[in-house]
N, C-alpha and C positions, 0 to 999 in steps of 0.2 A: 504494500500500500504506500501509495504516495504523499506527498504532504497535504495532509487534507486542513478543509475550512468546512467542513460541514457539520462539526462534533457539535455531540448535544449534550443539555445540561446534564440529563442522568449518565452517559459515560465521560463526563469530566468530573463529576459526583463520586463516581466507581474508582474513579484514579486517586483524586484524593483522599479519601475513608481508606486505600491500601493498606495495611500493617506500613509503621512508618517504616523498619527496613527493609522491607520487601519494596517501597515504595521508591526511596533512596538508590536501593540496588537498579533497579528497572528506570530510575532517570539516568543513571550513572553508565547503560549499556545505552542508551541515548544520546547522550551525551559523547559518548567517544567514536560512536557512529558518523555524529554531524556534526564534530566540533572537535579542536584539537585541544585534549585536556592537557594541565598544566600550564594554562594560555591564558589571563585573562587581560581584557581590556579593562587600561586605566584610564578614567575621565576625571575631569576637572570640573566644578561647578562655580563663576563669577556672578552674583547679583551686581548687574551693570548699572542699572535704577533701583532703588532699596525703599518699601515700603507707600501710605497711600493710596493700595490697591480698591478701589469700588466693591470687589468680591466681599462677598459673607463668606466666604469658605472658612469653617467653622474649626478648620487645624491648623490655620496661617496666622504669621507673626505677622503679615505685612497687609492684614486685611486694615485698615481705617475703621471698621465698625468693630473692632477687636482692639482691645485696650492692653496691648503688651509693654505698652512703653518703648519700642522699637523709633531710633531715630532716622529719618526723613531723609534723603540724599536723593540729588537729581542725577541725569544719565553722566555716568561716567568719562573721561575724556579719552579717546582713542588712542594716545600713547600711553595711558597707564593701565588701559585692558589690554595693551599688546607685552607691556612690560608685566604682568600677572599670566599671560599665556606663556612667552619667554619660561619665566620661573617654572610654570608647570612643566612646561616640555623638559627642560634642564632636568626636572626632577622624576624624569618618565612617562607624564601624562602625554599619550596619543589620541584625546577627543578631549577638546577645549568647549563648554560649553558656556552658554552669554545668558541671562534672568533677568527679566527685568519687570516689574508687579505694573504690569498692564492691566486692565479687561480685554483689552484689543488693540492691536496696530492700525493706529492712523498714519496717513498718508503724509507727513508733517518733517520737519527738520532734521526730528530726534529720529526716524526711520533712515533717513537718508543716513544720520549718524552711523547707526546700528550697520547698514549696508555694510558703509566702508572700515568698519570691525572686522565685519563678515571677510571682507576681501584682503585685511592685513591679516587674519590668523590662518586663513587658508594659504594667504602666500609662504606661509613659516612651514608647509608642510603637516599641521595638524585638520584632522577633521574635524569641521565647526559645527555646532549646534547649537540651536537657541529658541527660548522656550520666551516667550514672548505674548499669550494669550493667543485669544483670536485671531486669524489671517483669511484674507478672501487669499481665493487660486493665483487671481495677479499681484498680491504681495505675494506670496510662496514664492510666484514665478521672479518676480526678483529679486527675492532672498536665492533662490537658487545661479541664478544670474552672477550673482558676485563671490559665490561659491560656498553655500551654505550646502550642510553633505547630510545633516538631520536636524529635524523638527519637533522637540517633546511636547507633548497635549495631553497628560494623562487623564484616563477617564474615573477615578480615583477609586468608583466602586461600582458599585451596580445598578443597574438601571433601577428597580425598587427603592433604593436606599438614596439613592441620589437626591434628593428633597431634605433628608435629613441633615443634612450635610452641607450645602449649598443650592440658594434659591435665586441668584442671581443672573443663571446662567442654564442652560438646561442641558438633558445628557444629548440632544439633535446638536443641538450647536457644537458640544465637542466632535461626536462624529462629524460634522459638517467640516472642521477646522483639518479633520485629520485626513475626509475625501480632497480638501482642496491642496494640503501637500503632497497627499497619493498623483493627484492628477499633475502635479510641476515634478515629478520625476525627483525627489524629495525623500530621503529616508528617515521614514515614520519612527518616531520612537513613543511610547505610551505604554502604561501600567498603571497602577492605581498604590493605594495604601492601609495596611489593615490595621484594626485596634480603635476603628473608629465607632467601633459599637456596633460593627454590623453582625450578621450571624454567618455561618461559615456557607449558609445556602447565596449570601450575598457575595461572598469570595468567589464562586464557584459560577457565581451568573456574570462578574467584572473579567474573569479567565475565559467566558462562552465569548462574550460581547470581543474581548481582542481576538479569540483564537479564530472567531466566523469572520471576521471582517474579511473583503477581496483579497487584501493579500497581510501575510501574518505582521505586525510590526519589527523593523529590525534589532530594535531594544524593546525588550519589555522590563522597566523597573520595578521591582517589587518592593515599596519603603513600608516599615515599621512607623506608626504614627509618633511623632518626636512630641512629648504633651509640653506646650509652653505656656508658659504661664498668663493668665490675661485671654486666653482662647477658652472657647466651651468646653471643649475637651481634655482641657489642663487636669480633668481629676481622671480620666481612665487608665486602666489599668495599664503596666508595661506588657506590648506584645511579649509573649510566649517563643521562643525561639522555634521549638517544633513546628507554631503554626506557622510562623516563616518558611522553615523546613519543606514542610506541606506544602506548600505558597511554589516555593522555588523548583518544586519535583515535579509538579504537578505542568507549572508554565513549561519546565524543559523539556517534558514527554508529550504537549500538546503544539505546540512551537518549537520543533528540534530546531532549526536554524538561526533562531532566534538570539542573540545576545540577553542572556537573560540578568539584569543587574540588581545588586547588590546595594540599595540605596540608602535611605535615610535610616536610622537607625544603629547604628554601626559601633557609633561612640557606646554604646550601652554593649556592646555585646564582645566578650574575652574571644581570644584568637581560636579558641578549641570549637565556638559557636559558630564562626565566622567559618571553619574550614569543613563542618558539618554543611553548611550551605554550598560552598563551593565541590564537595563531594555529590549533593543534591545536582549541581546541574549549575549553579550562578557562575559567568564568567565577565563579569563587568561591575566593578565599582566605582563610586567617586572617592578620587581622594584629595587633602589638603584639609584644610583646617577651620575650612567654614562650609557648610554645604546651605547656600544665600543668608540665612542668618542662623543658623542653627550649628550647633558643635560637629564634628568630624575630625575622625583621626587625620590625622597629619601626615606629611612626605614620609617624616622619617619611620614612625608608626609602622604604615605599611610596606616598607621596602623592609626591614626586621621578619614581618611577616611573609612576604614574598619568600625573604633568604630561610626560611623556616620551614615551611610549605613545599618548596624546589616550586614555585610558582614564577612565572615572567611575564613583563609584559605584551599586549598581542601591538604586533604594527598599524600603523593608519594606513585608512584605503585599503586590507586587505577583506578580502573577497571570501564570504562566507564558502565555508566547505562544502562541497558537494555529496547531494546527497546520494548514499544508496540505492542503488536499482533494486527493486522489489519493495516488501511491508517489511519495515525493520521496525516499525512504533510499533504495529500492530501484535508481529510477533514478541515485540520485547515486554510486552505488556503481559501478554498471554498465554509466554511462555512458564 
């Protein structure tokens, strides 16, 4: 069987309820099928514009209706996102990513800005991404234009639960954001976030919604909700590592080709946690020391871990593995 988009809720349901090491084991012969273990991509995360944002979104420091006490900065100056890409790369990072607490990209100065970011960190050689809110297809198309290589929009959770969570913006309009970087030739990046109170039947419908779309996303972030203080969500509970675990197995046996990352959360989690996930099937984290305003292990953190692990990191621009001829999910599942 081929890479399929047609999974349905009850056998993505089926994958995740697996005994977790039976589950583990079955992403991990996945995993080396369609991906080169001991690989993973390091990324970068810059909040270029900081805080502001119109969103409710009810887990952001950088929401305006959300009282974190977070201070206020306008968009960045293009030689000090290029000197902060610099450092990352120096430091191993091969996917530079740009934040900026939009609702939506207008058509205005500060786009024009962000373009030609776009065009200085891709001339350095690193892959750009930037997560920016909303985009119609002709912004995408000239974000792509000046050499933007992926686009995050994550849909954070599942279509049910998405009301609970944020009311500002609806779960059409993300799909909508993510069809107009599909069509500018644009690599889709989207995942969602758990521990926000949803139920694991909402985990399982956030995995349907990425894994049915046209074509799979080329990252899928799986983040651990970071509770900040000043957000509605500041009293729940710490995600559970296993359901991470779960989270991370489940994405890499539905999405083999997929870069499946390792995102927010991190700083809370010891390196034995972190290489249970990576054993799971995750081959992509952020590193550095701010992940936009929230903590994150640092350069040196994770290169200690790399050198621990026999972990390295994966090149820019390289071109997902090819997949097997034949059902290699199907059988590794079922076998």
């Amino acid at each position: 069987m081929k890479i399929r988009n047609d999974w349905t809720k009850e056998e993505i349901a089926e994958i995740y309820n697996t005994p977790l090491l039976e589950l583990i084991y079955k992403a991990s012969m996945v995993h080396r099928e369609y991906q080169e273990t001991g690989e993973v991509q390091v990324c970068t995360l810059l909040s270029i514009k900081t805080g502001a944002c119109t969103e409710d979104c009810s887990y952001c420091s950088q929401s305006m209706r959300n009282h974190t006490g977070l201070k206020v900065e306008a968009l960045m100056k293009k030689e000090d996102v290029l000197a902060s890409a610099q450092k990352a790369k120096d430091a191993g990072s091969t996917r530079f990513c740009m934040g900026a607490a939009w609702r939506e990209v207008r058509d205005n100065r500060d786009f024009d800005r962000v373009l030609e970011m776009v065009k200085g960190v891709n001339g350095m050689g690193m892959e750009v991404c930037c997560t920016l809110g909303m985009i119609t297809e002709n912004q995408a198309e000239k974000l792509r234009e000046a050499g933007l290589y992926a686009y995050n929009h994550n849909v954070d959770t599942s279509r049910e639960y998405y009301t609970e969570i944020i009311t500002t913006r609806t779960y059409d309009d993300r799909l909508e954001t993510l069809s107009n970087v599909r069509k500018a030739g644009i690599s889709v990046c989207s995942g969602g976030i758990i521990g926000l109170g949803e139920t694991y039947e909402d985990r399982i419908g956030m995995l349907h919604t990425l894994s049915t779309l046209p074509t799979h996303p080329g990252s899928v972030p799986i983040n651990a909700l970071v509770r900040v203080k000043g957000t509605p969500l500041e009293g729940n509970q710490k995600v559970d590592i296993w359901d991470m675990v779960r989270m991370i197995a489940t994405a890499r046996i539905i999405m083999p080709k997929a870069m499946v990352r390792l995102s927010a959360g991190r700083s809370e989690m010891t390196i034995v946690e972190q290489a249970l996930c990576f054993m799971a099937g995750a081959n992509s984290i952020f590193s550095g020391e701010k992940l936009l305003t929230t903590p994150n292990p640092d350069f040196n953190q994770d290169k200690m871990m790399f050198e621990l692990l026999g972990l390295k990191p994966r090149e820019s621009f390289k071109e997902a593995a090819t997949a097997a001829e034949g059902g290699f999910v199907e059988e590794a599942f079922n076998s």
